[in-house]
C-alpha positions in Angstrom: -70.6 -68.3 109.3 -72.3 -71.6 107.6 -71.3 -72.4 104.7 -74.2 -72.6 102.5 -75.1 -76.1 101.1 -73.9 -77.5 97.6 -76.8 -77.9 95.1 -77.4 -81.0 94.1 -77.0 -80.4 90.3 -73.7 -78.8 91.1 -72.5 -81.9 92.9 -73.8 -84.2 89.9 -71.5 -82.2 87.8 -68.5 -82.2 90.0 -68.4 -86.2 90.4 -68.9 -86.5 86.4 -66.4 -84.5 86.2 -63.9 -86.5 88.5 -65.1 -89.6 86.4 -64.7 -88.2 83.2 -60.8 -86.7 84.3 -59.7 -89.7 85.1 -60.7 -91.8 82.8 -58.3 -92.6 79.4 -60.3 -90.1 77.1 -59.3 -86.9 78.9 -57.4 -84.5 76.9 -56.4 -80.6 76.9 -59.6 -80.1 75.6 -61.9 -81.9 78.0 -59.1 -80.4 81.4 -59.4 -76.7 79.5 -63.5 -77.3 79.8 -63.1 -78.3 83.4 -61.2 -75.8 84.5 -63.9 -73.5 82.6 -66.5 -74.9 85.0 -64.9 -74.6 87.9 -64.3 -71.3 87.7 -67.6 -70.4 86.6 -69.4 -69.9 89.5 -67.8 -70.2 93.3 -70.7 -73.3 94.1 -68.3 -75.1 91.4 -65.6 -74.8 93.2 -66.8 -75.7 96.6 -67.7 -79.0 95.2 -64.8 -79.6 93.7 -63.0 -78.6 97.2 -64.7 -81.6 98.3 -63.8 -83.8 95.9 -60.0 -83.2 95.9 -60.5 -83.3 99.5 -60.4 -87.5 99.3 -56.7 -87.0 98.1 -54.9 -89.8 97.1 -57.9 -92.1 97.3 -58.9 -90.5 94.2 -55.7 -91.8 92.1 -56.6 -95.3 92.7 -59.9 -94.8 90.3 -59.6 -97.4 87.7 -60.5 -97.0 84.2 -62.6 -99.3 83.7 -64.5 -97.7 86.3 -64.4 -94.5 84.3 -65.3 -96.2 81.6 -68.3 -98.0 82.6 -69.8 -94.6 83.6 -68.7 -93.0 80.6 -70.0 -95.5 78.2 -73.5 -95.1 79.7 -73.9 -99.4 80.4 -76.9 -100.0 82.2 -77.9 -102.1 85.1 -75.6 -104.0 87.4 -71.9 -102.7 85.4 -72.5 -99.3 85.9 -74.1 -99.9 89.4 -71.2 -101.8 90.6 -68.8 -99.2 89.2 -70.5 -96.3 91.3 -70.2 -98.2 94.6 -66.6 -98.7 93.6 -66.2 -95.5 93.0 -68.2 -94.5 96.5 -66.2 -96.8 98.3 -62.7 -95.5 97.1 -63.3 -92.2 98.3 -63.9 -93.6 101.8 -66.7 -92.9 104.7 -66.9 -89.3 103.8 -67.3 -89.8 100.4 -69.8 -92.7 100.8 -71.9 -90.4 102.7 -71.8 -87.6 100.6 -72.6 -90.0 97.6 -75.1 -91.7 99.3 -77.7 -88.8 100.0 -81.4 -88.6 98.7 -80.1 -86.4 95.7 -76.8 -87.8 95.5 -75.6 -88.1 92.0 -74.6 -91.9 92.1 -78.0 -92.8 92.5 -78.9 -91.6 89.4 -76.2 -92.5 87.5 -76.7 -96.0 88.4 -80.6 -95.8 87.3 -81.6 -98.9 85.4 -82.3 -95.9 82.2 -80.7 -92.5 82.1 -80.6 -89.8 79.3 -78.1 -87.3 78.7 -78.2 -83.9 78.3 -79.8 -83.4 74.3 -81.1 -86.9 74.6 -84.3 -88.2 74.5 -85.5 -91.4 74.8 -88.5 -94.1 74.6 -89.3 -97.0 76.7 -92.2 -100.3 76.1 -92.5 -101.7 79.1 -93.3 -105.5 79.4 -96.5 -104.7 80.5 -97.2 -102.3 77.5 -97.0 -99.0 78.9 -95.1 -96.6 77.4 -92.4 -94.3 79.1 -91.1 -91.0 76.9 -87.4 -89.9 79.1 -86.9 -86.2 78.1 -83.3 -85.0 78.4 -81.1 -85.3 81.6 -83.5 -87.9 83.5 -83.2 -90.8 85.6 -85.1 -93.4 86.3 -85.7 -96.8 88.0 -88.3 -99.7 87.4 -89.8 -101.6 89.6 -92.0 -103.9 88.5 -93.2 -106.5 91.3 -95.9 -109.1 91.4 -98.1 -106.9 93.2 -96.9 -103.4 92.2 -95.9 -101.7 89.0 -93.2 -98.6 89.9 -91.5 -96.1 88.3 -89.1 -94.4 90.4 -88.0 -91.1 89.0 -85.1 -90.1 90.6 -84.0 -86.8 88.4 -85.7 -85.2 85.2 -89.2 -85.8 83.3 -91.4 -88.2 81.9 -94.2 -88.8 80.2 -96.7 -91.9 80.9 -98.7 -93.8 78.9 -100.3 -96.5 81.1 -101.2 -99.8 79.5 -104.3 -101.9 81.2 -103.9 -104.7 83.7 -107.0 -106.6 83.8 -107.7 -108.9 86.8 -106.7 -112.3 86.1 -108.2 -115.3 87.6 -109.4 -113.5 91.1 -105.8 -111.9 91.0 -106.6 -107.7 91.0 -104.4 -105.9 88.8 -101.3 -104.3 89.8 -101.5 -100.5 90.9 -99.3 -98.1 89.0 -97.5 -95.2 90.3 -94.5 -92.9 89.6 -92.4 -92.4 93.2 -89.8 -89.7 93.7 -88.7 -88.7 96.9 -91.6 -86.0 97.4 -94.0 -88.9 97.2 -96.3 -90.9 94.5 -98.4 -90.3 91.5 -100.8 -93.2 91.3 -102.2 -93.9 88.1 -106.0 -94.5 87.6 -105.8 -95.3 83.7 -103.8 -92.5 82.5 -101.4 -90.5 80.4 -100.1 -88.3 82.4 -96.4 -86.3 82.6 -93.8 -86.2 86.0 -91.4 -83.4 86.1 -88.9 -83.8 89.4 -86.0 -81.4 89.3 -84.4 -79.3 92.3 -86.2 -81.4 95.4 -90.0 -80.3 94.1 -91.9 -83.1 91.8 -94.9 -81.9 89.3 -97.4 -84.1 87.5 -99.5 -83.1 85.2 -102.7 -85.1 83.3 -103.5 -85.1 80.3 -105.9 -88.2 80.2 -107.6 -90.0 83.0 -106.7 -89.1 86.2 -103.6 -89.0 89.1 -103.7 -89.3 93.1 -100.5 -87.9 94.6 -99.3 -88.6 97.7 -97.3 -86.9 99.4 -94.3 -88.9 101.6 -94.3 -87.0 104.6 -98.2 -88.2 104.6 -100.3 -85.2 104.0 -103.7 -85.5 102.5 -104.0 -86.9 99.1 -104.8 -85.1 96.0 -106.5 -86.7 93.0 -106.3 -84.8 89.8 -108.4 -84.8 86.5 -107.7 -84.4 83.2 -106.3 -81.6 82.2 -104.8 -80.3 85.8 -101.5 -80.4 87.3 -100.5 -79.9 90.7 -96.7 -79.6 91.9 -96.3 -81.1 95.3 -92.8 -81.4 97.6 -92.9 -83.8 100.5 -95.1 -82.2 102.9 -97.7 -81.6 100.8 -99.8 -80.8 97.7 -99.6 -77.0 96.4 -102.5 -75.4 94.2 -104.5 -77.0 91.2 -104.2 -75.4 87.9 -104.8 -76.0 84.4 -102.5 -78.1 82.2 -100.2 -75.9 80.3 -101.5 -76.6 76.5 -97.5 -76.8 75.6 -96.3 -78.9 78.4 -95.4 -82.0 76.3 -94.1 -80.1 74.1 -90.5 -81.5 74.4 -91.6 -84.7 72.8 -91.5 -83.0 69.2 -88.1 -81.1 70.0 -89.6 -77.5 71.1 -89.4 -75.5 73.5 -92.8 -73.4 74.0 -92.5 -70.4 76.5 -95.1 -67.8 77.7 -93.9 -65.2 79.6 -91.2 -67.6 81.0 -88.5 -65.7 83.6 -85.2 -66.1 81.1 -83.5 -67.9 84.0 -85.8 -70.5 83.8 -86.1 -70.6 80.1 -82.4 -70.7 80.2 -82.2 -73.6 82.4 -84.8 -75.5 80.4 -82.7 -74.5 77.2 -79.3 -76.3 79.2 -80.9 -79.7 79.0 -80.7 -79.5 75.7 -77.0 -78.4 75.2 -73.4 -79.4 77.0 -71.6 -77.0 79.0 -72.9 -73.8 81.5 -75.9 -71.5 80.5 -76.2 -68.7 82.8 -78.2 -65.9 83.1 -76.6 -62.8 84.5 -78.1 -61.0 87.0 -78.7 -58.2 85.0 -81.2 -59.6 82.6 -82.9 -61.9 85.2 -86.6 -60.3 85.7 -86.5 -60.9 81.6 -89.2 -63.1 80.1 -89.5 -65.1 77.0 -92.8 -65.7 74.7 -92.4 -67.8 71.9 -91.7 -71.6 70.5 -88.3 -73.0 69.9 -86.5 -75.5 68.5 -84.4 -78.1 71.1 -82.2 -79.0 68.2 -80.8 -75.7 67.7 -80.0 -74.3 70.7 -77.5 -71.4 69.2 -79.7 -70.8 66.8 -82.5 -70.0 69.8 -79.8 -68.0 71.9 -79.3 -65.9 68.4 -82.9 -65.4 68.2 -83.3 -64.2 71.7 -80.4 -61.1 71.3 -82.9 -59.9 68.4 -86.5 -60.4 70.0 -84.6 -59.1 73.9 -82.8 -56.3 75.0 -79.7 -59.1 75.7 -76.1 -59.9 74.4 -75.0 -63.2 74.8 -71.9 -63.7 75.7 -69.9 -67.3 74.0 -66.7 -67.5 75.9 -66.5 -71.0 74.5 -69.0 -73.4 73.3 -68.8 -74.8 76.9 -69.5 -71.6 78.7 -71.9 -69.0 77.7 -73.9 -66.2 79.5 -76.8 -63.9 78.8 -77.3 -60.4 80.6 -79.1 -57.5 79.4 -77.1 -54.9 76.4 -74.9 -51.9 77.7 
């Protein structure tokens, strides 16, 4: 029988768990969490399996290699810590690390949020980049091509204007994860890449997305949004009124399946949000507020037939009242 494969978010969590165990702040607390995790759900600990499966290559992690993951540094120290970090747990490991949706890779982004954080960036060419919780992202800026490359999570773009400049014709800009490119044609416009499926949705100008495995183009108005994977564009719909909504700390649902409200609801919190089976063809109606997220899951046991379950402030599930 095959064993089924690891999700990618699952083996983000197992390797920042590794770094965060063997760096100098673990305590009872943070092993008690882990062990909380791991037992959680059996994907958990499959990925851990392969993890512990590097042995005694794993006890020759330094701290300061911990560290430099931990503390969030940007650029070349934290990128310099993850190859370590690849190349102590040998061949295997570098190969496991070194997928498309490997976690390294966005833990060495030039900017990454965490999960609850938000975050703005100015680019030197003006445009301005909003990072919503739990994203990754890269910049490459070149002299004849301004690129964004979204590797995990979403953003919103605000394009600034690049005139021509002495017979020199201004740099295209695009937003590239590894379903393809958004290319902006004087835009503000939102990308949304999470579970191997990118989204973009406009809300000024327009977007042509191309798809990397080189099926036919899209362009998209204002006001549409298209979600496209790497063989090709899927339908063209309307612009969710709420979509941006994360940029003033809600959450707006209608008729959201609670799994997925749930999991939009984790970005915002630490720990494991799950959704029992039992309550999973649930939806959710209503507008909420990211900086409260106990406060939501209180306010969906009286507006839902549910009882959430706290086993710790780490580890909580939802399923349907007995």
């Amino acid at each position: 029988m095959t064993t089924p494969p690891i999700p990618s978010d699952v083996r983000a969590q197992a390797v920042d768990w590794l770094v965060e165990l063997q760096s100098e702040l673990a305590d009872d607390d943070l092993r008690r969490r882990w062990r909380l995790w791991h037992d959680a759900d059996p994907a958990h600990a499959q990925a851990w399996a392969r993890v512990e499966a590097f042995g005694d290559k794993l006890q020759s992690l330094q701290p300061d290699i911990a560290h430099a993951t931990l503390d969030g540094a940007r650029s070349e120290q934290r990128r310099t810590a993850l190859k370590t970090l690849a190349m102590l747990m040998g061949v295997g490991g570098a190969a496991w690390l070194a997928g498309e949706e490997a976690p390294w890779r966005e833990w060495s982004a030039d900017h990454r949020t965490r999960v609850g954080e938000r975050a703005v960036l100015m680019l030197d060419d003006g445009t301005r980049v909003r990072m919503n919780a739990d994203t990754a992202l890269n910049i490459r800026y070149t002299a004849s091509a301004r690129m964004l490359q979204l590797l995990r999570g979403e953003i919103l773009v605000t394009t600034a204007h690049e005139p021509a400049f002495e017979g020199v014709a201004a740099r295209p800009f695009s937003v590239d994860t590894a379903e393809g490119s958004a290319r902006a044609l004087g835009t503000h416009f939102q990308v949304r890449r999470l579970d191997g499926r990118s989204v973009v949705s406009v809300l000024a100008g327009a977007v042509e997305i191309r798809p990397a495995g080189g099926g036919a183009a899209v362009r998209l108005g204002a006001g549409r949004q298209a979600g496209f994977t790497s063989a090709g564009v899927g339908p063209v719909a309307a612009v969710d009124d709420a979509i941006a909504a994360w940029i003033d700390g809600m959450l707006v649902a209608q008729d959201m399946p609670l799994p997925e409200f749930l999991a939009a609801l984790n970005r915002y919190r630490p720990g494991h949000l799950r959704c029992a089976p039992s309550a999973a063809r649930l939806t959710v109606s209503g507008t909420y507020p990211l900086a409260d997220s106990d406060k939501v899951l209180d306010t969906l046991q009286t507006t839902l037939p549910v009882k959430v379950d706290r086993y710790t402030r780490y580890w909580v599930s939802v399923g349907l009242k007995k």
